[in-house]
C-alpha positions as CSV (number, residue, x, y, z in Angstrom):
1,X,-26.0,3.6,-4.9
2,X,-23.1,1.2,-4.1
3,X,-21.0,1.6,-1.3
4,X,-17.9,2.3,-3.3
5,X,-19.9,5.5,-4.7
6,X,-20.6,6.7,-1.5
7,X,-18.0,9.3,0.0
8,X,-15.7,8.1,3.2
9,X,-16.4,10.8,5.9
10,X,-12.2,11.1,7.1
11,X,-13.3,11.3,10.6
12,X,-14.3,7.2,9.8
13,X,-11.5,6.1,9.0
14,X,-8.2,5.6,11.3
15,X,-4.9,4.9,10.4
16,X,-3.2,2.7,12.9
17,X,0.3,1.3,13.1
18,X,0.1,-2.0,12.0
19,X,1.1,-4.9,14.1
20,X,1.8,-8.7,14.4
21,X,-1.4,-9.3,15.7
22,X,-3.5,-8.2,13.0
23,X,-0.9,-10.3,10.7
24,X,-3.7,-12.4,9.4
25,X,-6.2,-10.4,8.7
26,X,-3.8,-8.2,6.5
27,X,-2.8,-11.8,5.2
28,X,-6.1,-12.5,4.4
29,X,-6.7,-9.2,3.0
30,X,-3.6,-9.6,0.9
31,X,-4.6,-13.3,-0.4
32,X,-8.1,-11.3,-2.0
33,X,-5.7,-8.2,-3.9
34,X,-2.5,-10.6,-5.4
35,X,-0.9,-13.6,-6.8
36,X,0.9,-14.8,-5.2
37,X,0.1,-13.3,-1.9
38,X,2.1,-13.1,1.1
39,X,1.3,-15.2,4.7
40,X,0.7,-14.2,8.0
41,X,4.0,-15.4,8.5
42,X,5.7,-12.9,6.0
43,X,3.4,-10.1,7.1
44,X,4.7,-10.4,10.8
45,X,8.2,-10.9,9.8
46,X,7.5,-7.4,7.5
47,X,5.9,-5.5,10.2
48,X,8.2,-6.8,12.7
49,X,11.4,-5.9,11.0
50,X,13.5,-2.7,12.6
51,X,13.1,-0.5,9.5
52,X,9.5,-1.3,9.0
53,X,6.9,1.7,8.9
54,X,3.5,0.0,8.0
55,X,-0.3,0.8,9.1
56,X,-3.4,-0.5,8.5
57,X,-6.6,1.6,7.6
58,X,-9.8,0.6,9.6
59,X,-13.2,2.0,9.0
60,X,-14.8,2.7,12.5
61,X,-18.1,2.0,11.4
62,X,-18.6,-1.1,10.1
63,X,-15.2,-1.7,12.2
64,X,-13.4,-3.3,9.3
65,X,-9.9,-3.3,8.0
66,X,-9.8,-1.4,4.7
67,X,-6.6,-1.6,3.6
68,X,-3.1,-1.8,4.4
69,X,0.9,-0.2,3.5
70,X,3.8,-2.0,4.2
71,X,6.9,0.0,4.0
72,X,10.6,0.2,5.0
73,X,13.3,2.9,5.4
74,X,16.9,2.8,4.7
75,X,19.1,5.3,5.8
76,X,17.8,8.4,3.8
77,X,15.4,6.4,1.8
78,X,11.8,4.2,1.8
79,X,9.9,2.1,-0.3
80,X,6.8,0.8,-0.4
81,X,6.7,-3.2,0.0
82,X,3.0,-3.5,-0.3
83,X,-0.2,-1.6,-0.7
84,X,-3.8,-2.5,-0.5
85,X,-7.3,-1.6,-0.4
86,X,-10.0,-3.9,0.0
87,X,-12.3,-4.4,-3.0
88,X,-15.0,-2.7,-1.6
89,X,-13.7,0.3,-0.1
90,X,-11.3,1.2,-3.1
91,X,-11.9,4.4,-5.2
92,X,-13.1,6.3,-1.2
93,X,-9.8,7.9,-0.7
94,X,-8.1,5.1,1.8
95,X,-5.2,4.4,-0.3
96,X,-4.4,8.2,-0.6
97,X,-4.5,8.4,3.0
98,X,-2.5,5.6,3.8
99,X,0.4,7.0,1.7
100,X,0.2,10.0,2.6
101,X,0.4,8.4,6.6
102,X,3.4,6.3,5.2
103,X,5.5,9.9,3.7
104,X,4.4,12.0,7.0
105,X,6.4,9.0,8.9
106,X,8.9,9.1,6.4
107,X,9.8,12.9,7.0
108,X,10.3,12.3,10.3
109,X,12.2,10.3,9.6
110,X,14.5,12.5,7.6
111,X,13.7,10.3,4.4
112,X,14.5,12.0,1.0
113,X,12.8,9.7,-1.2
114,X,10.2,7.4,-1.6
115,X,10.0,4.7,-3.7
116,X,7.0,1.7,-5.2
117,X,6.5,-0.2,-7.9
118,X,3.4,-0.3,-9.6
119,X,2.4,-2.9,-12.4
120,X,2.1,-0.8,-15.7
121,X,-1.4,-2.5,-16.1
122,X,-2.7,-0.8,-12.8
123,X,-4.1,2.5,-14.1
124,X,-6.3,3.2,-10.9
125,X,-2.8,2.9,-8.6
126,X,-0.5,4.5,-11.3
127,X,-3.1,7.6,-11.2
128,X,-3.1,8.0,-7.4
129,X,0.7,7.8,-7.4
130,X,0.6,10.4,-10.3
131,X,-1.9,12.6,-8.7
132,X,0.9,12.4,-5.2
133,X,4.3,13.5,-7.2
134,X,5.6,10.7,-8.1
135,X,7.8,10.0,-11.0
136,X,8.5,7.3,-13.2
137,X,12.2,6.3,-12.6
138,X,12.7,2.8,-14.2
139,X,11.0,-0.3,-15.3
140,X,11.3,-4.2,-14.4
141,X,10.5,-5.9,-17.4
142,X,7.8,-9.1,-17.1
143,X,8.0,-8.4,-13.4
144,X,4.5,-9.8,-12.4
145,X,3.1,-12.9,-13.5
146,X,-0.2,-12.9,-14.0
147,X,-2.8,-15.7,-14.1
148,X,-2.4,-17.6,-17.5
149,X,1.8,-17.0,-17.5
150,X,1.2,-13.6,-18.7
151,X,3.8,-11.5,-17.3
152,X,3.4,-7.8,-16.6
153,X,6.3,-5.1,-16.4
154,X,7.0,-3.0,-12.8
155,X,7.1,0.4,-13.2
156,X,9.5,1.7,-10.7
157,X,8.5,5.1,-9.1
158,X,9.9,8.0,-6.8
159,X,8.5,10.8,-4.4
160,X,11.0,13.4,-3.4
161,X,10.3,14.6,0.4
């Protein structure tokens, strides 16, 4: 059985606020999920920024960092800037979490809507976002470029909170 087919017990996994000194390893995390990916450099000035509501996931045991959101709030609003799992750990449960984590900060924060963007060939992340009540609200055409100079349309979605 592969690790990816084994269930994440919950009570091994913490969500933790993310911060400037874990900059590269989510930069290094980042560099293995996309192209182009985002420096250390960009991650701190993300994390760093007053409006900026990020967290990293780390498994307790192995300690490892699993994944990571990036996100931001606007007045009554949020989006997501980035979102990752790390290859191994996707498909457990970890990016559920982390959004959820990301819209109970949100509330607090007296957001009423949360917004991503999701590239319309990602079925696995269009799925989770599906399965969390969000709706397709607009598209970005040829958004992402893709290896090759294929380019790959955003699709623009919203929670309500």
């Amino acid at each position: 059985m592969t690790r990816s087919a084994i269930p994440l017990d919950p009570r091994n996994l913490s969500l933790l606020w993310a911060s400037p000194e874990r900059a590269d390893e989510i930069a290094a995390l980042h560099a293995r999920l996309f192209d182009p990916a985002w420096d250390a450099e960009s991650i701190t000035l993300s994390i760093e920024h007053p409006a900026s509501s990020s967290f990293i996931a780390q498994v307790r045991e192995p300690r490892v960092l699993a994944g990571f959101v990036i996100g931001r709030i606007a007045a009554d609003e949020a989006e997501v800037l980035s979102i990752g799992v790390a290859p191994e750990w996707q498909r457990r449960g970890i990016g559920r979490q982390m959004v959820e984590g990301l819209v109970r900060a949100a509330r607090r924060a007296e957001v009423k809507r949360l917004f991503l963007e999701v590239a319309s060939d990602n079925e696995a992340a269009a799925a989770l976002y599906k399965s969390l009540g969000f709706k397709k609200t607009g598209a970005r055409k040829a958004y992402y470029q893709r290896a090759g100079g294929k380019n790959v349309d955003a699709v623009i979605l919203s929670l309500e909170l």
